[in-house]
N, CA, C and O of each residue as an XYZ file, in Angstrom:
292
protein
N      17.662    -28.296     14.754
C      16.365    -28.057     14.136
C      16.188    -29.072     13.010
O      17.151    -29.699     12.569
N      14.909    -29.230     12.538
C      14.681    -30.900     12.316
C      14.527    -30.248     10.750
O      14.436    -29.028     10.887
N      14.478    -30.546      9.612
C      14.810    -30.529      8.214
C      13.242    -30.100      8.318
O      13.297    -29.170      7.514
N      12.039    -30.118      8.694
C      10.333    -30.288      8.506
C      10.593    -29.223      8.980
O      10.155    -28.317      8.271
N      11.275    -28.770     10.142
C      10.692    -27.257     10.407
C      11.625    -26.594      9.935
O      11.106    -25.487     10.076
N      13.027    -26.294      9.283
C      13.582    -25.332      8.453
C      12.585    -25.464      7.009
O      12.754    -24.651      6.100
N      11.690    -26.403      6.912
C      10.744    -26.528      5.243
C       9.348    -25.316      6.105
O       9.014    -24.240      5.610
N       8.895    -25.767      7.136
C       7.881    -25.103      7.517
C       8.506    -23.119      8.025
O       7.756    -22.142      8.020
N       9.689    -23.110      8.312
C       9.935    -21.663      8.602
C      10.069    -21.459      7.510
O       9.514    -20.433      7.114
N      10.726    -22.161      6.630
C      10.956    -21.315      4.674
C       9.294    -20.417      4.022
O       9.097    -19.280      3.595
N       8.396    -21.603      4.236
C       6.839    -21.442      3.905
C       6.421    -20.648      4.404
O       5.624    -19.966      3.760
N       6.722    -20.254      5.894
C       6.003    -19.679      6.318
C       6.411    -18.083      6.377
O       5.611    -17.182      6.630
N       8.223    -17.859      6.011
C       8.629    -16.543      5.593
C       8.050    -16.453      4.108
O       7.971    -15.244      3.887
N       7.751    -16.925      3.349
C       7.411    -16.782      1.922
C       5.773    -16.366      1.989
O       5.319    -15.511      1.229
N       4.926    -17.079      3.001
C       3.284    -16.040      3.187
C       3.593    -14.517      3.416
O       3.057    -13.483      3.017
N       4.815    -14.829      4.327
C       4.777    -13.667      5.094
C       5.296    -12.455      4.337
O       4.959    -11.287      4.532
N       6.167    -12.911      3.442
C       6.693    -12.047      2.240
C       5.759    -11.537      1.019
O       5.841    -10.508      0.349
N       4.803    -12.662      0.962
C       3.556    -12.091      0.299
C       2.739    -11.243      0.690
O       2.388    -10.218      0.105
N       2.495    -11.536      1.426
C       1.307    -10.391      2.726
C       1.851     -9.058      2.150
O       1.301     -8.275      1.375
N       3.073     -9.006      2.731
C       3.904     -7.735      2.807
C       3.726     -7.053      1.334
O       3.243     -5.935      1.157
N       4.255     -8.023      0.193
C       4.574     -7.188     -0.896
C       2.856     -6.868     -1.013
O       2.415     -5.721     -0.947
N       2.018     -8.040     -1.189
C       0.255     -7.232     -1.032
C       0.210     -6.028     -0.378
O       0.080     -5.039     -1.098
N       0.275     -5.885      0.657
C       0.414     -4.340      1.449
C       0.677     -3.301      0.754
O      -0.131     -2.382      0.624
N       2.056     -3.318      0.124
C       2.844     -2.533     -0.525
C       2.049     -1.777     -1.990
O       2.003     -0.668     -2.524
N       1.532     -3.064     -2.193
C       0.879     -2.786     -4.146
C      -0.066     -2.470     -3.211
O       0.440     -1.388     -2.914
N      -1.145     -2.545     -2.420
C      -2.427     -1.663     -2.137
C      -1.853     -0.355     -1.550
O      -2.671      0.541     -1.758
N      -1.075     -0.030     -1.083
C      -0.738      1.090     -0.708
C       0.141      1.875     -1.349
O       0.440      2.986     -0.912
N       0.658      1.356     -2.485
C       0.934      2.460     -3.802
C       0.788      2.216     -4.792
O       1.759      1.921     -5.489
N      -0.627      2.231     -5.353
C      -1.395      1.780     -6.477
C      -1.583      2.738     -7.732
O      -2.479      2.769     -8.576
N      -0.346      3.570     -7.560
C       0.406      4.038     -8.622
C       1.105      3.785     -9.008
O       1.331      4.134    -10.167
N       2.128      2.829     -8.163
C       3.273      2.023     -8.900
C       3.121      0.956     -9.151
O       2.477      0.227     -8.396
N       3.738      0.452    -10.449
C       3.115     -0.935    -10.867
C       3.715     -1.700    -10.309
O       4.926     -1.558    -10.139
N       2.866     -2.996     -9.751
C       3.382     -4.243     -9.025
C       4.118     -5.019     -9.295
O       4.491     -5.722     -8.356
N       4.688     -5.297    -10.628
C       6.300     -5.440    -10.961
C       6.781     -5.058    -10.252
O       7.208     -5.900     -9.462
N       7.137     -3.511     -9.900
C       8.297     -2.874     -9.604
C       8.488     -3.173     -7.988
O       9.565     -3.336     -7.414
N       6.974     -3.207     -7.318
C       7.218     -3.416     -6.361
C       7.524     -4.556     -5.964
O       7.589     -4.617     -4.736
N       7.782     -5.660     -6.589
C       7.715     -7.285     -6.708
C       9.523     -7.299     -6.824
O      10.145     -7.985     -6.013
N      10.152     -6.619     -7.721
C      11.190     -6.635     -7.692
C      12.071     -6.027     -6.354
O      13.147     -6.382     -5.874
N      10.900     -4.713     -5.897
C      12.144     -4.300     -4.907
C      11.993     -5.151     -3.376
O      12.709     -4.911     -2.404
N      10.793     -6.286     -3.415
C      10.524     -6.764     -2.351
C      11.647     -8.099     -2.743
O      12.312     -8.591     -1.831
N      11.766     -8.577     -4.069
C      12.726     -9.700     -4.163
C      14.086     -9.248     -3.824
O      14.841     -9.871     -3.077
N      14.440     -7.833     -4.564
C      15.714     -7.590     -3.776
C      15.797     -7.350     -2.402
O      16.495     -8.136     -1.761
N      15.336     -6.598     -1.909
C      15.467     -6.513     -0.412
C      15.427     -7.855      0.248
O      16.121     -7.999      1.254
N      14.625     -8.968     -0.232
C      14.223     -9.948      0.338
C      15.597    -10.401      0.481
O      16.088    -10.707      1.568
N      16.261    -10.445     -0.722
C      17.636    -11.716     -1.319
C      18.882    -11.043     -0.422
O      19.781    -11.767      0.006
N      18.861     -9.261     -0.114
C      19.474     -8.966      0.558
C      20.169     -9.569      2.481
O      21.147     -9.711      3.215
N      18.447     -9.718      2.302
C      18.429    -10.465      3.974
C      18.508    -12.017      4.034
O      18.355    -12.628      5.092
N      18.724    -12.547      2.992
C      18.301    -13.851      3.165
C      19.409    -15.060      3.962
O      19.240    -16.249      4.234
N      20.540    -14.154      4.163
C      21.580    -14.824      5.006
C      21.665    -14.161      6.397
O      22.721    -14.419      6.975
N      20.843    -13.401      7.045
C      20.363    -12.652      8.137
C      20.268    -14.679      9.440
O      20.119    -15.888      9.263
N      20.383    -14.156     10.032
C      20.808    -15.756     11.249
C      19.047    -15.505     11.568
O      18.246    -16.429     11.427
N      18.617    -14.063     12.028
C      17.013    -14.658     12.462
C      16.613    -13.757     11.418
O      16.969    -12.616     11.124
N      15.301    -15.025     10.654
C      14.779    -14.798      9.549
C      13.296    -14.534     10.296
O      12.366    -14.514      9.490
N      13.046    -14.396     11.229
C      11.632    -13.877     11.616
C      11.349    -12.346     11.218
O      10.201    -11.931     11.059
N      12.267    -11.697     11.099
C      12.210    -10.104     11.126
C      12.323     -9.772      9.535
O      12.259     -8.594      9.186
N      12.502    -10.873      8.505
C      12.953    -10.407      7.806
C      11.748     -9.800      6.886
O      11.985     -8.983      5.997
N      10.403    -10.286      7.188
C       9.225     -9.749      6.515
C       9.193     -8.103      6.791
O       9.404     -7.261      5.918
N       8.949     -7.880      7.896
C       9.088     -6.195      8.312
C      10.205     -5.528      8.090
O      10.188     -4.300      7.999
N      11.675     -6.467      7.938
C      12.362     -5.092      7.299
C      12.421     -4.827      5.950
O      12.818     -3.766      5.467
N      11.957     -5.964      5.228
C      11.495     -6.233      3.409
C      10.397     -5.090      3.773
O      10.913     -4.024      3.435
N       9.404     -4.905      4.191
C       8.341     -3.689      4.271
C       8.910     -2.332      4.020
O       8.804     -1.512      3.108
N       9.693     -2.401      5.404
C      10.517     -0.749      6.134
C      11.263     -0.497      4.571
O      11.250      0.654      4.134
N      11.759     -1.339      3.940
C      13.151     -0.997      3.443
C      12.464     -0.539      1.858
O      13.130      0.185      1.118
N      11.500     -0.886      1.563
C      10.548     -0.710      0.303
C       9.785      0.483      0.646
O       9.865      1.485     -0.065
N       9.072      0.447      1.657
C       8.830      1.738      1.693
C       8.836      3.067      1.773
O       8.103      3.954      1.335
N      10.112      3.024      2.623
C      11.539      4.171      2.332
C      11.831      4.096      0.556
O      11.886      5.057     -0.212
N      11.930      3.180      0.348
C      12.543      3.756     -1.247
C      11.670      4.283     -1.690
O      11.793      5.501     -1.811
N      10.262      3.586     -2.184
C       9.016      4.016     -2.479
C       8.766      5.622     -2.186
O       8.412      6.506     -2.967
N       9.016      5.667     -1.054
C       8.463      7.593     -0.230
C       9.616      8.251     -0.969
O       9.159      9.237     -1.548
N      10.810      8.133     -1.173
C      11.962      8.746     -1.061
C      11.736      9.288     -2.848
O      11.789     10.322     -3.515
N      11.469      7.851     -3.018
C      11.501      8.327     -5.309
C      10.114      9.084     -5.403
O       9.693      9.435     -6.505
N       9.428      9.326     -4.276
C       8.148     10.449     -4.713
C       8.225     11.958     -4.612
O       7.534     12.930     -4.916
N       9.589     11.650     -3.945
C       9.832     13.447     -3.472
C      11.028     13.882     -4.558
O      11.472     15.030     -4.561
């Protein structure tokens, strides 16, 4: 794989990581977007040695939003 497209898959997991954490702050707009900014960077940093990084936007989602539901109960 050519150095332009490990730069273009980096960019293009980092929209995709945005999208996501956006999602997150509109859909719990009781918690402040710090917090959710942090638990999308950790989860993110968690996966970031994962071999396929395509999945890693949706399980940064799954894995925030479980915590999120879990600290409401």
């Amino acid at each position: 794989m050519s150095q332009h497209t490990l730069d273009e898959l980096t960019r293009q997991s980092g929209d995709h990581l945005a999208e996501v954490e956006q999602r997150l702050v509109d859909r719990y707009q009781d918690i402040p977007a710090e917090e959710i900014h942090r638990f999308a960077e950790s989860e993110a940093g968690r996966l970031a040695e994962r071999p396929i990084q395509a999945f890693v936007p949706i399980l940064v989602e799954r894995a925030v939003r479980n915590r999120l539901d879990n600290d409401r109960t």
